[in-house]
N, C-alpha and C positions, 0 to 999 in steps of 0.2 A: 553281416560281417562274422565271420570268423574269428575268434579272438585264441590267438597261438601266445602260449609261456613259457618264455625262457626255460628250462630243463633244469640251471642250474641254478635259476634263481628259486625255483621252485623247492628244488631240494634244500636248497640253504634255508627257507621258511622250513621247511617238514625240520628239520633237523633245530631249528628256533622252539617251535611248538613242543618239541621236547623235553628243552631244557632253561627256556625263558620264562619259566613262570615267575610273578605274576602277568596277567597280558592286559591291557589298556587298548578298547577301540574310541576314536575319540572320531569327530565328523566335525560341520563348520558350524559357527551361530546361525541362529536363525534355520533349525534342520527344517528342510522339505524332507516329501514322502521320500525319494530315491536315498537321501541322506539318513534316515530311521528306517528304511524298510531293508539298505545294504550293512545298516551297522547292527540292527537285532537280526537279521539271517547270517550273519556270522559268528555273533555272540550264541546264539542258539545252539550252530552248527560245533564252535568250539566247546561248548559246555554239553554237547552228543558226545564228542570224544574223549569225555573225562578232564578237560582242562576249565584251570581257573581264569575267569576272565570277565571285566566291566566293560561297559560302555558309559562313555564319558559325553554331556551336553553341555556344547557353552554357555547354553540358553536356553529357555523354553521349546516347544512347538506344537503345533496345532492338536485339540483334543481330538480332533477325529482319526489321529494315531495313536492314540492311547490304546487302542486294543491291540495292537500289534505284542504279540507273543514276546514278554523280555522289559516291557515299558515299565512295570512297579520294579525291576532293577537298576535302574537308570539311576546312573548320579547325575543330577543338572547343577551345574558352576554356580547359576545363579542363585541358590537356595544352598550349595555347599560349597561354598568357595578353595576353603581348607582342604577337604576331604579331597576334590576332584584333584585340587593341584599334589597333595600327597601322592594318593594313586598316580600322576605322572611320574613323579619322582621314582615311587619304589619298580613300575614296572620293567620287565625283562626285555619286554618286546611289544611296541607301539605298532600297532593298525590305523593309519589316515587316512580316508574313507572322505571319496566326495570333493574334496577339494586338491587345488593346486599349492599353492600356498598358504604358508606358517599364518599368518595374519589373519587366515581365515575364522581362527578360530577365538578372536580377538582377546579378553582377558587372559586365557591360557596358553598364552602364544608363547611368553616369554618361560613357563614351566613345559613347555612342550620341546624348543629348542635347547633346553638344556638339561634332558632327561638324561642319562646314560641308557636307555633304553634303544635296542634297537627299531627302527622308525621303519617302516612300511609301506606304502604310498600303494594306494589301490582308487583309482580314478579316472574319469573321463573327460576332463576338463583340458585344454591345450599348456602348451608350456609349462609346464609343472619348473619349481625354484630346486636350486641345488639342495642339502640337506637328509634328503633321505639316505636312510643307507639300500633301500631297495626298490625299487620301484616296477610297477605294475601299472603303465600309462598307456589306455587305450582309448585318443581323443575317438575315434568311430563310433565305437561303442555307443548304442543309446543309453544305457544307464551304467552308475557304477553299480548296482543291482542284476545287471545281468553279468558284469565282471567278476563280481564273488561266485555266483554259480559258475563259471569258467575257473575260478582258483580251485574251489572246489572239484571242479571235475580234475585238473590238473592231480590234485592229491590224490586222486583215484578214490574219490570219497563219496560220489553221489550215490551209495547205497545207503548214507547216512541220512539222505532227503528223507521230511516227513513234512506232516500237516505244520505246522510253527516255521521251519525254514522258507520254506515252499511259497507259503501267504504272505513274510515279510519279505523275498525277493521280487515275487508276484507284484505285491504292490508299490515298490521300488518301480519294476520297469514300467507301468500300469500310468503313473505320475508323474514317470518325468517323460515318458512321449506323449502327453494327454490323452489317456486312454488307446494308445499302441497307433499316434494319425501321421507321428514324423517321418519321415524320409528314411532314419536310424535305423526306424523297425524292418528287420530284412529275414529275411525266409528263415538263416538261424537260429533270432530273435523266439520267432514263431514256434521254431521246433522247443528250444529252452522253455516257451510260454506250457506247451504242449506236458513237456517231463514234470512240472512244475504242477501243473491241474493232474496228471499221473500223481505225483506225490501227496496230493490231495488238498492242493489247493483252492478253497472256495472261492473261481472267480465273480460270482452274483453277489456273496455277500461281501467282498473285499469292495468291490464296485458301491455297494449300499452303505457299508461303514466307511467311506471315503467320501462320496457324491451325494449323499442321501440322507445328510446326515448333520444337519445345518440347523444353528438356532436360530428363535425369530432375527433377532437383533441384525444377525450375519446377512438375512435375506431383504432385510429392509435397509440394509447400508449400500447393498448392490443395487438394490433400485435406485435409490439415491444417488449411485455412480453413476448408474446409466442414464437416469431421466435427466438429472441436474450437471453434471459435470464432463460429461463425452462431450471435447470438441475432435471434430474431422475438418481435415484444411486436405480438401480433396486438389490442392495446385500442386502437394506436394505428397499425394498420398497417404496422408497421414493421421491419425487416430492419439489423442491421449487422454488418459483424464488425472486429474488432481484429488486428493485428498487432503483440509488441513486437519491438525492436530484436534481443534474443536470440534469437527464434523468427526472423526471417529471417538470420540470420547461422547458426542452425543447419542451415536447407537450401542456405548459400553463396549468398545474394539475390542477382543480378544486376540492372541496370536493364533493366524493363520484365515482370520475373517477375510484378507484384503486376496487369500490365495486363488489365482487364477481370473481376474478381476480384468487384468490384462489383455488375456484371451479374447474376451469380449469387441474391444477396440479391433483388434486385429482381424476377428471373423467380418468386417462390412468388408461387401464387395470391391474391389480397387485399389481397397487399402494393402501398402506393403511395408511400414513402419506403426508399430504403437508402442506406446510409450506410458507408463502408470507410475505417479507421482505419491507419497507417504510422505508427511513430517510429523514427526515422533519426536521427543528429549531432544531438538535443537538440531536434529539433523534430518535431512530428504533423503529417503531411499528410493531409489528408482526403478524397474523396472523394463527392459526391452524386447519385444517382439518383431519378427519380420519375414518375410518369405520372400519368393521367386530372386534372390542370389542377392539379397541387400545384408551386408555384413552388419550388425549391431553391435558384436563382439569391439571391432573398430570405435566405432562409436563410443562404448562405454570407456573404453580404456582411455582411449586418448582426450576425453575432454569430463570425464564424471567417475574416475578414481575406480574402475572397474575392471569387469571383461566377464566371462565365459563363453559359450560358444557362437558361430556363426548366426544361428535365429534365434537365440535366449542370451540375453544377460542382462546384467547390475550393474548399477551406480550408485553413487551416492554424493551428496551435496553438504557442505556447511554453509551456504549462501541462502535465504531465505526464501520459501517455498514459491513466493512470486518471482524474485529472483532468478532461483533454478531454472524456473520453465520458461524464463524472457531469454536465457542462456540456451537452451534447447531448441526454440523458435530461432534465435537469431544463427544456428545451425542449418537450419534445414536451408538454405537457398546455396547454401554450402554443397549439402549431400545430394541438392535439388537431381540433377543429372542421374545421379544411381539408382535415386528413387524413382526417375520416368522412365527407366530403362523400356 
């Protein structure tokens, strides 16, 4: 894909980064790679051009983005609560990054909509909410990661590409098509991957600090998904496994252990729905994978408080982890037809 920017919304940011100091990039809870890898490749990129500017985290995420070029400047909500929602307050000009909607960003939602700050929207997610005052929505796009290198070049600014830009977009798009396997990645993509390794990008060691990079505990709780907990109901196609609260507090859970846990279910042969179940503080986070034209995005929204895209999204449950999944199962004879297509 191709990713064409409006001219004049473009100039209306150039003419912002002028004169909106201070600037706030914030992203959603719970950052994956493409959500820290597009919000420090633009932090970086704007602190190239002399401007002041934070990135702001609702929440944790995974240690194995801690090396990303920009991480010890990170304000995360959850350890600064005050701090993070001041900085919405005072900023000039807000960067939303990764998500569709305000809610995304849960605690800071209610200082986020009513920043006088001008708002930004830079994402690949469908249907984006009213609110911003600009927006930059390229549901194609595989990453919002490869959309900031597209603003970027818009600004006529890839002379500014260097090692630290280059590795956090790198690993943005790297993560969120599992390693460049989705459908997304299109010859574009490729060429972007291409200027990106030109700017000096380490893709072996970006691969290695990402994939390679696992405590014991992480690798014994995946076992434990696979061996103990992967049901397939091959009548229906389908793959899930469950997590309760106990069982990750027995391997010492970290954020980001359960990431790509999912993947797993989905890669057996036949399968074209999986599904990966978490209960944490009283609530189920979900999980959805799927291929050959089975929507999940559907799915999540309309019955598990979710959505994103066609073959990836979320949910989420306050009904009881057994519960949840008796609500999932009594689903499928539902989607049964889509899923035998």
């Amino acid at each position: 894909m191709s990713i064409s920017f409006p001219v004049d919304k473009v100039r209306e940011v150039a003419s912002l980064l002028e004169s909106a100091s201070p600037i706030a990039i914030i992203t959603h809870h719970r950052p994956d790679g493409d959500a820290m890898g597009s919000s420090l490749g633009l932090y970086n990129f704007l602190i190239k051009k002399g401007l002041k500017a934070t990135v702001i985290v609702p929440s944790d995420y995974p240690d194995f983005l801690h090396w990303l070029p920009g991480h010890n400047q990170i304000v995360n909500y959850d350890r600064q609560p005050d701090k993070s929602a001041s900085l919405l307050r005072e900023a000039g000009l807000i960067f939303c990054l990764d998500f569709n909607y305000m809610n995304r960003v849960e605690g800071l939602e209610s200082s986020l909509r009513t920043s006088p700050g001008k708002k930004v929207l830079i994402d690949h997610h469908l249907e984006p909410e009213e609110g911003y005052d600009i927006l930059f929505s390229f549901s194609d796009a595989c990453s919002t990661a490869e959309i900031i290198y597209g603003f970027i070049d818009a600004l006529g600014d890839l002379n500014l590409l260097g090692r630290e830009i280059a590795e956090c977009l790198y690993c943005g798009i790297m993560t969120d098509t599992n390693s460049f396997r989705y459908e997304t990645m299109t010859a574009d993509t490729h060429r972007i991957i291409a200027k990106l390794l030109d700017a000096g990008a380490r893709n072996y060691k970006i691969h290695e600090l990402v994939y390679d990079n696992s405590t014991e505990n992480r690798i014994r709780l995946l076992g434990h998904a696979l061996k103990d907990k992967l049901i397939v109901l091959q009548e229906y196609r389908t793959a899930y496994i469950s997590l309760s609260e106990d069982e990750l507090d027995t391997y010492n859970f970290q954020t980001g252990d359960t990431e790509g846990i999912v993947n797993y279910a989905l890669s057996i042969r036949g399968i074209r729905l999986a599904a990966f179940f978490t209960e944490r503080n009283g609530l189920v986070k979900i999980s959805f994978r799927s291929r050959d034209g089975f929507n999940v995005k559907e799915l999540a929204s309309q019955h598990f408080e979710g959505g994103g895209h066609k073959y990836a999204a979320g949910g989420k449950s306050d009904l009881s982890l057994q519960d949840t999944i008796a609500k999932f199962l009594d689903l499928l004879p539902v989607y049964k037809p889509g899923l035998n297509v």
